[in-house]
Every structure is written in structure tokens, then in C-alpha cells.
FIPA-804013 format. One record per residue: x, y, z of N, C-alpha, C, O, CB in turn; residue in one letter. Coordinates in steps of 0.02 Angstrom, whole numbers, plus 32768, in hexadecimal, padded with zeros to 4 digits. Glycine has a CB too. Example, Ala and Ser with C-alpha at 12.3 -4.5 7.8 and 13.67 -1.06 7.14 Angstrom:
82947EE4818682677F1F818682947F5B818682C87F5A81A782357F2081C4A;82827F90816282AC7FCB816582858002818A829E8039819282C07FE2811ES;
This chain:
D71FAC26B1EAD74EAC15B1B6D743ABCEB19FD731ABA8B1CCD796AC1EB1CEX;D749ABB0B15BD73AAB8BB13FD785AB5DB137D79FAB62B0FFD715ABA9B10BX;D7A3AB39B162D7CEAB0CB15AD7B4AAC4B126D78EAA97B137D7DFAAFDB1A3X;D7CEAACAB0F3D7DAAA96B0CBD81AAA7AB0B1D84BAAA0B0AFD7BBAAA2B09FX;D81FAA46B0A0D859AA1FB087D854A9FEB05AD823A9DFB047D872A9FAB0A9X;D8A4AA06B039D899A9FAAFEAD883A9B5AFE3D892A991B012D8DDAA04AFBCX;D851A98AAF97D854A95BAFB3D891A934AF8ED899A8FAAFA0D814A940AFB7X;D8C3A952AF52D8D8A91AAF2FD92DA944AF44D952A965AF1FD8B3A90CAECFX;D932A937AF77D970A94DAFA8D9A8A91EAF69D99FA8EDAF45D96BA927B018X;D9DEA948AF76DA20A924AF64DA3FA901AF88DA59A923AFB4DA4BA944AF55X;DA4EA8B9AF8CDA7AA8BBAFC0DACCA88BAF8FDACFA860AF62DA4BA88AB013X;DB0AA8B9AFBEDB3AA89DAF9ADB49A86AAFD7DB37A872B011DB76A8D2AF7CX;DB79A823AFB7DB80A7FEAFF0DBB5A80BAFFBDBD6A833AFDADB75A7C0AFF3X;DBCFA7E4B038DC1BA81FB061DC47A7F0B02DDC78A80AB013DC3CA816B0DDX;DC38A7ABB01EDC83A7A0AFF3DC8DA7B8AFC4DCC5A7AEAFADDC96A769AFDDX;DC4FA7F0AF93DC58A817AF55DC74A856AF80DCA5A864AF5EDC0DA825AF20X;DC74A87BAFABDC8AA8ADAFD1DCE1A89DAFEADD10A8BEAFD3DC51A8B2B010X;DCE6A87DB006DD28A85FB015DD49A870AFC4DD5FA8A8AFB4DD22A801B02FX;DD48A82CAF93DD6CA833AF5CDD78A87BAF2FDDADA888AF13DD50A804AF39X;DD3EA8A5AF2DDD49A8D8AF0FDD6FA90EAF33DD8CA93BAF14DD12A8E9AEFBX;DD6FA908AF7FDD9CA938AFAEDDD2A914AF9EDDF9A942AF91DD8EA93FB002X;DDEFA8E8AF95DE39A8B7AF8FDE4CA8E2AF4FDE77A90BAF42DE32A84FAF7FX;DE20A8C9AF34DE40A8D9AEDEDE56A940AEEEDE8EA958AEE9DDDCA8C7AE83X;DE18A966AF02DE2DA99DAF06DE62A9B9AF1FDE7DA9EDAF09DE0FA9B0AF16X;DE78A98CAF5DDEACA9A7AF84DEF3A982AF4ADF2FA990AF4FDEA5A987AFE6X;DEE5A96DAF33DF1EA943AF17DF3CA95EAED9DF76A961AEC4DF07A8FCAF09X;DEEFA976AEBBDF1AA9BAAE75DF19A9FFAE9FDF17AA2BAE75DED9A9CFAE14X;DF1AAA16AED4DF33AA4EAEE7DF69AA4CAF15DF7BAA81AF2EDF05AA70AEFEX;DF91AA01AF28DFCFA9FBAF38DFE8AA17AEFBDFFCAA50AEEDDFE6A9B8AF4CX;DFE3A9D3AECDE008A9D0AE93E00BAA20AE55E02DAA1CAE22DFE5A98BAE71X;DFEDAA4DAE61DFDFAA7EAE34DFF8AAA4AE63E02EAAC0AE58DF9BAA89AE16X;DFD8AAAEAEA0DFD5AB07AEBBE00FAB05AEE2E039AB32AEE6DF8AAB28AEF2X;E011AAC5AF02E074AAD3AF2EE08CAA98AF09E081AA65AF2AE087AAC3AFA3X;E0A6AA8DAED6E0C1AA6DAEADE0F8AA2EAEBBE132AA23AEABE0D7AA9DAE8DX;E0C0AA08AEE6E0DDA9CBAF09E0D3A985AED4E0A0A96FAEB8E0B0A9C0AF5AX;E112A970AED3E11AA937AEA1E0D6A906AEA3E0B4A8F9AED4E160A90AAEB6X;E0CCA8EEAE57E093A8DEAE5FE0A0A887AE6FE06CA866AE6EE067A8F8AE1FX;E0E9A85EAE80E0F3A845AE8AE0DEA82FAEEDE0CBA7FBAF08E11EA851AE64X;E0EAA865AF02E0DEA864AF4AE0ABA867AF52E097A849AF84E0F6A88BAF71X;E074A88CAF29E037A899AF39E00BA846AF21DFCFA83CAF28E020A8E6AF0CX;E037A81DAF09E00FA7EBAEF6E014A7C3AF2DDFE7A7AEAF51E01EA7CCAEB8X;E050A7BAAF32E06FA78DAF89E041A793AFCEE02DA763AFEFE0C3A7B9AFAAX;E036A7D3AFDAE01EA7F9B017DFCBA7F8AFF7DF9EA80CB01DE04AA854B026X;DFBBA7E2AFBDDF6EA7C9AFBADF5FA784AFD4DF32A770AFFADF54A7C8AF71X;DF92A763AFB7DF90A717AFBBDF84A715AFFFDF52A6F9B015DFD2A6EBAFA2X;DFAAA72DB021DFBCA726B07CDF64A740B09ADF3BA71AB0B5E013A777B0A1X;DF5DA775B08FDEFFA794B090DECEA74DB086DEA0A732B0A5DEE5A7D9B037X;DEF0A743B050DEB5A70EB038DEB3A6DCB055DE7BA6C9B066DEB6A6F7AFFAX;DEF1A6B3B067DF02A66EB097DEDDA675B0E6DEB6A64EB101DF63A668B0A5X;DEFDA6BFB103DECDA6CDB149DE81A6D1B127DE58A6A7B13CDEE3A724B17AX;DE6BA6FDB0F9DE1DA6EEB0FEDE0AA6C3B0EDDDCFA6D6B0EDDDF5A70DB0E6X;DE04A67DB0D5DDFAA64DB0BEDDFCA61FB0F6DDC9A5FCB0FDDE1FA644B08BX;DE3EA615B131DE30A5FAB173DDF3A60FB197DDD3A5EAB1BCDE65A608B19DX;DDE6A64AB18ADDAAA66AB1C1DD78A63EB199DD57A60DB1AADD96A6D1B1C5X;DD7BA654B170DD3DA621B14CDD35A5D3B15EDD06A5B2B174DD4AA61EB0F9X;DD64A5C8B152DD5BA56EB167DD4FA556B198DD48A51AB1A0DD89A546B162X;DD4AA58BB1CCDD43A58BB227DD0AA5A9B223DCF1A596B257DD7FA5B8B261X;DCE7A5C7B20EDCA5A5D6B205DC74A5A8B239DC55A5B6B26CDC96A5CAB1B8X;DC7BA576B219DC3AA51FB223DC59A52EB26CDC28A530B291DC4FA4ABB1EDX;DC8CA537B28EDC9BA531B2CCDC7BA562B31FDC83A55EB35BDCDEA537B2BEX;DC59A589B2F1DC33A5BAB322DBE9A5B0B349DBC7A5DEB35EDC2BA5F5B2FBX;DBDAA56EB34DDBA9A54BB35EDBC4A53BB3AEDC00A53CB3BDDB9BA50CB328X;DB9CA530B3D1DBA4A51CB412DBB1A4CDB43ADB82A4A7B447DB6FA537B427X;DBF0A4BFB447DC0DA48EB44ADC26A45AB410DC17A41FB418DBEEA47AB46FX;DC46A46BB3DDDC53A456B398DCA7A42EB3B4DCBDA402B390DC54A4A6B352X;DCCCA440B3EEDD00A42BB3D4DD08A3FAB437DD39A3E9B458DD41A479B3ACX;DCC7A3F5B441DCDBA3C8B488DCDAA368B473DCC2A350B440DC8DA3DEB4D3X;DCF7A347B4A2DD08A31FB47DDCF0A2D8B4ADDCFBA2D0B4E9DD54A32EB468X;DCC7A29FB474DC9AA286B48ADCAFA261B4A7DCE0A24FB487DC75A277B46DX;DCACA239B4E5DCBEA214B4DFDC87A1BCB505DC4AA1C2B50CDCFDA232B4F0X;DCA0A188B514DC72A155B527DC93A13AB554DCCFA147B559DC5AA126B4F6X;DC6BA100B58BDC84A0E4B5C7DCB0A0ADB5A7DCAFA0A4B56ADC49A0CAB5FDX;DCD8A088B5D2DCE3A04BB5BBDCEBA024B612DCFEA037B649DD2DA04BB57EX;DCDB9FFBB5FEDCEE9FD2B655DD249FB0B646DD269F98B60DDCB19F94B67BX;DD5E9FA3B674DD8F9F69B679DDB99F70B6C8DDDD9F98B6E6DDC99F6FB630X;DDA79F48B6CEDDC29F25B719DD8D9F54B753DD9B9F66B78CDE2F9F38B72CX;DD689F5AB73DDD319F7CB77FDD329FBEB784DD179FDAB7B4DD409F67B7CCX;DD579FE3B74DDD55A026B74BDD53A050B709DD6BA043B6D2DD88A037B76CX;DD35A07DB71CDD04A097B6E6DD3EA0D6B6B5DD4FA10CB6CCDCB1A0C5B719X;DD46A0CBB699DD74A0FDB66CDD5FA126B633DD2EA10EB616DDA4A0D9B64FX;DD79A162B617DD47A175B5C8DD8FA16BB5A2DDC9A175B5B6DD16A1DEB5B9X;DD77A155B56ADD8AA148B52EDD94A15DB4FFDD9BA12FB4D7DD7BA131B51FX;DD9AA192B4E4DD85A1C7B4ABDD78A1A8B475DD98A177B463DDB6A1FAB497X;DD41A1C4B451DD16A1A7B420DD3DA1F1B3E8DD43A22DB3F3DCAAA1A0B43BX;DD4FA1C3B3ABDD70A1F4B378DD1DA216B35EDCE5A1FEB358DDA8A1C1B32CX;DD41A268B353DCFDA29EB349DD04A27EB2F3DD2DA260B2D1DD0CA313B35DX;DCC3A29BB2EEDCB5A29DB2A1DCD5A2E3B28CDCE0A308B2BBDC5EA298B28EX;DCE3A2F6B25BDCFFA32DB241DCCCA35DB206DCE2A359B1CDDD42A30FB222X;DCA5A378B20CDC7CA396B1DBDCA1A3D7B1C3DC9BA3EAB188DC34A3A4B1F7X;DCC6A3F7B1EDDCC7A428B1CEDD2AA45BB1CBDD57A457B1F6DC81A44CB1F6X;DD2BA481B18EDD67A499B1AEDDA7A476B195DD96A448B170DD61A48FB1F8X;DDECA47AB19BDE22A455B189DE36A42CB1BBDE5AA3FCB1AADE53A479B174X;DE28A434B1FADE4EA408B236DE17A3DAB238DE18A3ABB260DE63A431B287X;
């Protein structure tokens, strides 16, 4: 058997997949069980606020991103850490 693959594949990206499932589910609230289209805007907003956090936490899935640096300092013959403020690259916090 001759396995080949297409070469000029489609690909959709998941945030065009996401939005068009939103939108779908959102005119078949509003049409097929005839849920105010007021609520259906509310209860998007809320969708959208959680996916948008996931997003911004994204940069955070790297390995050791949130340990925290810190440096010696000497005073009176004993050795203490100090915390050194992190840089912030990524994310809202």
C-alpha cells in the first residue's frame, strides 16, 4: 500500500476553532432554546476572561519560572539571603 500525505494540508488554528465553536454554541442557545441573548453575552464575557487568563499564564510553563532568586548578604558574621526582586516577563502578576 502506497501511504502518502497531502502536501498542502489545511490547518485551522485552535484560536480560529475556539471562536467559531463560541459563536456556534451561542446562536444555538439564542435560537434553538431561546435563551436571552442578553445572558448569552454575559456568560461569553465570563468564557472569555477565564480563557484569556490561561493565556497569559502560558509563558509560565517553563521549568522553574516562578522560584525566587535570591543573594548572600553578610552582617555581623552571619550569612543570610536576601531576596533579590524577580524580573517579571510574563503574564499579569
Amino acid at each position: 500500500m502506497n501511504q502518502s500525505t497531502p502536501t498542502n494540508k489545511v490547518r485551522i488554528q485552535p484560536l480560529v476553532l475556539t471562536t467559531v465553536a463560541g459563536l456556534l454554541a451561542a446562536l444555538v442557545a439564542i435560537f434553538v432554546f431561546k435563551v436571552a441573548v442578553g445572558l448569552v453575552i454575559n456568560y461569553s464575557l465570563i468564557g472569555a476572561i477565564i480563557l484569556s487568563h490561561f493565556w497569559m499564564h502560558a509563558g509560565h510553563a517553563g521549568n522553574g519560572q516562578h522560584q525566587e532568586q535570591t543573594s548572600l548578604s553578610n552582617s555581623h558574621d552571619q550569612v543570610s539571603p536576601v531576596p533579590v526582586e524577580n524580573e517579571r516577563k510574563h503574564g499579569c502578576h
